[in-house]
N, C-alpha and C positions, 0 to 999 in steps of 0.2 A: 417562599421559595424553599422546594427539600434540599436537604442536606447535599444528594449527588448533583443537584444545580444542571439537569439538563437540559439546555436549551431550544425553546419553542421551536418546534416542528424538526427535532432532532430524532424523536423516537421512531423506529421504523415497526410497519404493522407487521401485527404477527399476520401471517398468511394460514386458513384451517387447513391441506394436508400437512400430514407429515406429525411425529410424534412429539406433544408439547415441549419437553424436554430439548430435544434438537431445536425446536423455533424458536424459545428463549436463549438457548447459546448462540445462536446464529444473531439475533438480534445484537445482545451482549456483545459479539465477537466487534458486529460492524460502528458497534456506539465506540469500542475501545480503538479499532483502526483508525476512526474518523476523527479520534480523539475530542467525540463529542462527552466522553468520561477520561478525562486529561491524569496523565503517570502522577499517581500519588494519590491521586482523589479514593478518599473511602466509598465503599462501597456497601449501602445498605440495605438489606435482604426488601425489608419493608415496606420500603422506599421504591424499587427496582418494582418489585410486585407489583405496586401500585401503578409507578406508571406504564410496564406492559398490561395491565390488565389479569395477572394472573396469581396463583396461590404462589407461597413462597419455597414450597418443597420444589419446584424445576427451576427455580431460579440459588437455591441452593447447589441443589447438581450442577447447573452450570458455573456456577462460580468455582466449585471443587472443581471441576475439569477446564475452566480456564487456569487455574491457580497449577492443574498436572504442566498444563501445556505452556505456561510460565509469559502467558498475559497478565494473572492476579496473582496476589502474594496475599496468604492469609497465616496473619497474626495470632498468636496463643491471645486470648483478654482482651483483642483489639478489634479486629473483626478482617475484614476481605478490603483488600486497596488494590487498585490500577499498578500494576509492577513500573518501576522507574529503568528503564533501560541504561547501562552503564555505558562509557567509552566505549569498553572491550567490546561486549554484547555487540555493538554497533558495528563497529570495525571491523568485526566476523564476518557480522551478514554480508554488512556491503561488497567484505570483500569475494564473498563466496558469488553475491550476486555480480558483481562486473567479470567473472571467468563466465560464470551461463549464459549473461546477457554478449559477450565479446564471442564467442562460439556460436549464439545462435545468428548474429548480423553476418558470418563468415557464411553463416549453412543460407542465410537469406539471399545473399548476394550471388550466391552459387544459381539459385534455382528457383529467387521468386518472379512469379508470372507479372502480367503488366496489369490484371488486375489486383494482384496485392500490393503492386507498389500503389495502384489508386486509391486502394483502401488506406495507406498508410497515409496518403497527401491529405485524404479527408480529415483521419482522426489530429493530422497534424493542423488543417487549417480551424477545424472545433475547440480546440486546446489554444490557437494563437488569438482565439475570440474570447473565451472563457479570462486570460488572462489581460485581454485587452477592458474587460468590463469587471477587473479584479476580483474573478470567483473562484479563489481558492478550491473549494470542494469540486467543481466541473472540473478543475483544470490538476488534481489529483485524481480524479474520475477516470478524462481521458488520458493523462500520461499512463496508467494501467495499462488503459486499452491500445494504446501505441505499441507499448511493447510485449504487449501479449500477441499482436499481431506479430510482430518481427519474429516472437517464438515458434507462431503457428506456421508463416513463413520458412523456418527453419526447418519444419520437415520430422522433425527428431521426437518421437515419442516420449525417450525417458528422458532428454533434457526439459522439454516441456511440461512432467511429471514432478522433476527437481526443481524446476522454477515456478512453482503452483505450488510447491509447500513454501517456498519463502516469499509470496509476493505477498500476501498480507502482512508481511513485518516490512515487507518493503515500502507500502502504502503509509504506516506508523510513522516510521522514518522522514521519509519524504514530506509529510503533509506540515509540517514547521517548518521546511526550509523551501516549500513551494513557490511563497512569494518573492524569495529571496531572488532563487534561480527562473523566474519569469521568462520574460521572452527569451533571453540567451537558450535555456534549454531546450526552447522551441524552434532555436533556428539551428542548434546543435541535431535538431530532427532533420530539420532540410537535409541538413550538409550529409546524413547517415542515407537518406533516402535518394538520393544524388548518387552515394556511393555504391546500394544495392541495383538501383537501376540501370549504372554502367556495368555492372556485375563486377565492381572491382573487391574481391574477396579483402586482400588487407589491407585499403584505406576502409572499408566497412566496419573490421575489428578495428583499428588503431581509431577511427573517431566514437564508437562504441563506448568503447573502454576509456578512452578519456572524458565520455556523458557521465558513465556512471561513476567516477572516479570525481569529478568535480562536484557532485553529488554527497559522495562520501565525507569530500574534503569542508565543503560548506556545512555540513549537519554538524561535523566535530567544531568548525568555528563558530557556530552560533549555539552548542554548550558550553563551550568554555567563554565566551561572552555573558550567557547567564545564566550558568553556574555560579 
């Protein structure tokens, strides 16, 4: 077993467009989201090369610009590690994310058609299956795609702009406390897509903002459980 310990059938293929460089960080990006390379774990140039398949000078690059964009923490003597997200860090995002997310279920409830609310019953009944056969990854998969629908529903170019730079830290977040929040968060979906459908603007935000609020509040309880 190498040193980063990635787990079979974790590594995603590089696809040939597009400049090597970009398909190893993008790889990289989605091993560290799915925390199939878990906060802390070193990270070794070598190692990574080997198992995408590639030299170690674009997996270089990419580690330097995860480390800008403050995925990886690289050490003087030590080498490159998965970044450990603190409290604070956390409690930023989430909070920035429940204002975008509570905004855009207002802008949804306003004005989505009856086929986005059918789109959203789908991604909700995929997500109530996924967690019914315990698969963590499908059922962080489709929670994305729930609320990136309720974004795209929302109508709103630059909220949808703002919430596309945080959803992969929101994915990060999420995917340890997935099992936790199980079906409850799934039926916290109904009760939102209930609210859109009657077009009720503020029980849409007020059950919005207390999904992703119980979210916030669960992640911080289960590091200080094991921390």
């Amino acid at each position: 077993m190498l040193s980063t310990g990635l787990p079979q059938g974790t590594v995603p293929k590089l696809e040939r467009p597009g400049p090597l460089r970009e398909r190893v960080y993008d790889a990289l990006l989605e091993l560290i989201t799915t925390r199939a390379l878990r906060p802390g774990q070193h990270l070794v140039e070598s190692e990574l090369a080997g198992h995408l398949g590639v030299s170690r000078q674009p997996v270089r690059e990419a580690l330097q610009r995860l480390n800008t964009e403050g995925w990886v923490d690289l050490r003087p003597a030590q080498g490159a590690f998965v970044h450990e997200p603190t409290e604070s860090e956390a409690d930023q995002l989430l909070t920035v994310r429940t204002l975008l997310e509570a905004e855009a279920a207002r802008l949804a409830a306003a004005g989505a058609s009856s086929a986005g609310i059918e789109a959203l019953e789908e991604l909700c009944t995929q997500g109530e299956a996924a967690v019914g056969r315990d698969d963590v990854d499908a059922a962080v998969a489709t929670n994305a795609a729930f609320h990136a629908k309720v974004m795209e529903l929302a109508g709103n170019a630059v909220l949808a702009e703002l919430a596309a730079q945080v959803d992969r830290r929101v994915r990060w977040y999420y995917t340890p406390v997935a099992r936790q929040r199980g079906r409850r968060s799934w039926e916290e979906h109904r009760e939102l897509i209930a609210a859109i459908d009657a077009r009720d603007e503020q029980r849409a935000t007020t059950i919005m903002r207390a999904h992703t609020e119980h979210t916030r509040r669960t992640y911080h309880e289960r590091e200080r459980e094991t921390g």
